[in-house]
Steps between C-alpha positions, in 0.01 A plus 500: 500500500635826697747492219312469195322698312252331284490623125215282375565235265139575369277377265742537211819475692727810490715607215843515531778750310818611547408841495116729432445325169254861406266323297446104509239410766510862598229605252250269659573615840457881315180396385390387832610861624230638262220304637599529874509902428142488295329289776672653803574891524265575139248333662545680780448812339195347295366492794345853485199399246327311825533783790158682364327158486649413864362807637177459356438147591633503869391907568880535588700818414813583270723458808401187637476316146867630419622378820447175280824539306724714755469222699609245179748703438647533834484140579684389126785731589522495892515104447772528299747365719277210525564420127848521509507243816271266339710524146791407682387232660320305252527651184366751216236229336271379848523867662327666139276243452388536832459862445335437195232263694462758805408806243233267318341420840527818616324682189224193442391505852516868451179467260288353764575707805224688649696808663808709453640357871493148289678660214791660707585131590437349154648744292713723732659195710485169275521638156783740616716275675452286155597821356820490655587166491494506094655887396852479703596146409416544117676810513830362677505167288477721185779697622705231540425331120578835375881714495524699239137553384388506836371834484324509201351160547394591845310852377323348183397155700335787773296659217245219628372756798451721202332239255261457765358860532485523143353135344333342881335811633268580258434110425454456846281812508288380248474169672384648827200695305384184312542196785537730842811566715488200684548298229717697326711456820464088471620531110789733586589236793511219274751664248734580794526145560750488135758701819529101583598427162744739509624400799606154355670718247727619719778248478836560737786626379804338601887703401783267532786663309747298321738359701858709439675321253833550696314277776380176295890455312790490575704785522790438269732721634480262829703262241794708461538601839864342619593439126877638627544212737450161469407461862253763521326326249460150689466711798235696379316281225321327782379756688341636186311170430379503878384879379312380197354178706343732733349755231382197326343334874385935553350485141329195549365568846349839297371303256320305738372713714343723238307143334365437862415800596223505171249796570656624871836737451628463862533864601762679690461748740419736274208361353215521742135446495496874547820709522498784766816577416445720198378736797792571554630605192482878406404459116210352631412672797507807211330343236215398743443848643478594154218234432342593826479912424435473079163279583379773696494643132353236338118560569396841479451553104299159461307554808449895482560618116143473411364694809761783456459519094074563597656794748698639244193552215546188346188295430437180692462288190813659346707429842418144473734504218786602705554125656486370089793723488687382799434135364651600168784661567617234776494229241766717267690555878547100502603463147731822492699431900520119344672584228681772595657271804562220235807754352851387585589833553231551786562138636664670767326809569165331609496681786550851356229415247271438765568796708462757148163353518452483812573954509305556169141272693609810757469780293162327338346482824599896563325556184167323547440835755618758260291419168149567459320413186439181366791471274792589744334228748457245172918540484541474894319167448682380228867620648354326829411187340800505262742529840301293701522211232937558507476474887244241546645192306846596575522538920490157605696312267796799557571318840651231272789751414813494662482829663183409675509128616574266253316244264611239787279644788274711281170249643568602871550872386202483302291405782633714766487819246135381389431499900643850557278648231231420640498690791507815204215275306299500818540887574506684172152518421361610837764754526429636161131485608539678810742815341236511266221561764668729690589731186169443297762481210575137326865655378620475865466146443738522222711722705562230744624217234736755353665532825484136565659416155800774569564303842515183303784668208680631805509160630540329162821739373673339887472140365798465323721708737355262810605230326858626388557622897421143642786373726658193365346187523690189672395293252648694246910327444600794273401789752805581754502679776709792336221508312184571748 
């Protein structure tokens, strides 16, 4: 087996096309997308509506009940690698069902634990390694189903996270004030078990392109070679039947090969359980400092915007209205970077899209510590949201593009980016935590993710160049040395 990589014939067998078919199966598998991103990261931030009742119940405080999802969240995305071995190996379908099964178990048991030690190992360690054995996969597999709509398939399936905030929070809210938190935890346990339907959803994709036409016929200027001699053509007439005998014996071999080898595409060196290899290429290396430095800038608004709209006169029930914004404005992000990607003319400009939004979520983080009354914070939020939607949905499934990595090893970049993250995931908030007690002022907070999302453009506007100023690869028959 140290040659194979196993692609999971699955529980519906894999689906094979000559090239992204962009619809087809692929709106299932889009589907599935929506409920892995309602019962993963919207749950995740659902989560809020239980930290007063956790601190009540157990007599913990704010810090010690949040460490419930910082440690969720840093085991779904420094596990990442993990999900991109394991989807290698034996397949999109078994690794998201799994997932599926480990976030049920970890938010049932969840319900019945009797500290917050027990819930850093229920929630934090089971249910986030189930976390990041179901996003990634999804994510990749609906890459691949998609070409052209890619983009805006990608950014309205990923309006789940944003579903959830609206429709499950307050349902779950309600829930926890009629039956309790505990079992409010079992029911929301049970209906992240449908993650395991969607898992079966998730049907390979298999790209054989047609076979050259030029390959399978005979080529008919081979007939009229030696038409000027009569002895070049019984000289030569055999030697092209010996030609077409092999291409049919080469064919055939093919043929075979491809029926036996069913669900298992026998891999060449280039396809690896996980591929190292993209370490060393310069568009990612790029892209991936830019991932690392722009989630530094990810956390400060949600976490901080309604403690620093209270410091600057606004009302505390009035502030609350600030994360409605957010929520808003990221779900007309999705739609807008979705379409907007989906243009021929931008097909090829992904990359420069990304980076205008990734300057203007800049400037909006400048801005949260410039504006003072509730209005001018009410547009930061929305401009936030709005910019956060464009880059949210859009950042992972850009590694697909040529000038990152490629559709071909975009599941070992995924999981290797994912794993650089979050080391940024890990240390944003406390850093933002501790600038804000040492300045007694919330906007330093702010101050910190603007710098941390200018890193990340920097890093982001290098991409393409790294990738243009690779050396040439071996591998490569049209690149000559004159060339390098």
């Amino acid at each position: 087996m140290a040659g194979r990589v196993f692609r999971g014939g699955g529980f519906l067998g894999p689906n094979v096309y000559p090239e992204a078919p962009d619809g087809g199966w692929g709106w299932l598998v889009a589907l599935a997308f929506f409920l892995v991103e309602v019962f993963t990261y919207g749950t995740i931030k659902c989560f809020g509506i239980f930290l007063q009742g956790l601190m009540e119940e157990f007599g913990e405080t704010n810090s010690r009940v949040s460490w419930i999802i910082s440690i969720c969240v840093f085991v779904m995305t420094f596990t990442a690698p993990l999900s991109s071995v394991t989807t290698n190996r034996f397949g999109f379908q078994p690794v998201v069902m799994i997932g599926g099964l480990l976030i049920a178990t970890g938010t049932i048991t969840t319900g019945f634990a009797t500290s917050i030690n027990q819930m850093y190992i229920t929630t934090g360690v089971v249910a986030g390694l189930g976390y990041c054995l179901t996003f990634l996969p999804t994510v990749t597999i609906l890459s691949q189903y998609f070409n052209r709509r890619r983009s805006l398939v990608i950014a309205v399936a990923s309006t789940g996270e944003s579903f959830s905030m609206f429709a499950l929070a307050p349902a779950f809210s309600a829930l926890r004030d009629s039956i309790g938190w505990r079992y409010t935890m079992v029911v929301i346990g049970a209906l992240q078990g449908s993650i395991i339907v969607c898992g079966a959803l998730l049907r390979p994709i298999i790209i054989k392109p047609r076979v050259a036409r030029e390959t399978e016929t005979d080529d008919p200027s081979e007939n009229l070679e030696g038409t000027n001699s009569g002895d070049s053509i019984i000289k030569e007439k055999p030697e092209q039947e010996g030609e077409k005998n092999n291409r049919d014996a080469e064919k055939g071999t093919r043929e075979e090969e491809e029926k036996e080898g069913g669900d298992e595409i026998l891999s060449t060196k280039n396809n690896k359980l996980l591929d190292f290899s993209i370490l060393r290429e310069g568009s990612f290396i790029c892209y991936s400092l830019f991932g690392l430095f722009a989630t530094l800038g990810f956390f400060a608004p949600p976490l901080y915007i309604i403690e620093l709209s209270v410091s600057r006169g606004v009302e505390r029930d009035c502030a609350t209205y600030m994360l409605s914004t957010m929520a808003v404005a990221e779900i007309f992000g999705r739609f807008s970077i979705g379409w907007l990607l989906s243009r021929n003319r931008l097909r090829k400009k992904k990359l420069l899209v990304l980076l205008a939004c990734v300057v203007f979520m800049t400037l909006v983080l400048v801005a949260f510590t410039l504006v003072w009354e509730f209005y001018g914070l009410a547009v930061c939020c929305a401009l936030y949201g709005f910019f956060m939607g464009t880059i949210s949905c859009t950042h992972i499934p850009l590694l697909a593009e040529d000038d990152v990595v490629g559709i071909q090893r975009m599941s070992s970049a995924a999981g290797v980016y994912v794993f650089i993250q979050s080391f940024a995931g890990l240390a944003g908030p406390p850093l933002g935590g501790v600038l804000v007690d040492l300045t007694q002022n919330y906007g330093s907070a702010f101050y910190s993710c603007a710098a941390g999302m200018a890193l990340g453009a920097m890093f982001l506007g290098l991409v393409k160049s790294a990738k243009r100023g690779l050396p040439c690869r071996r591998r490569d028959p049209q690149c000559h040395e004159a060339t390098c």
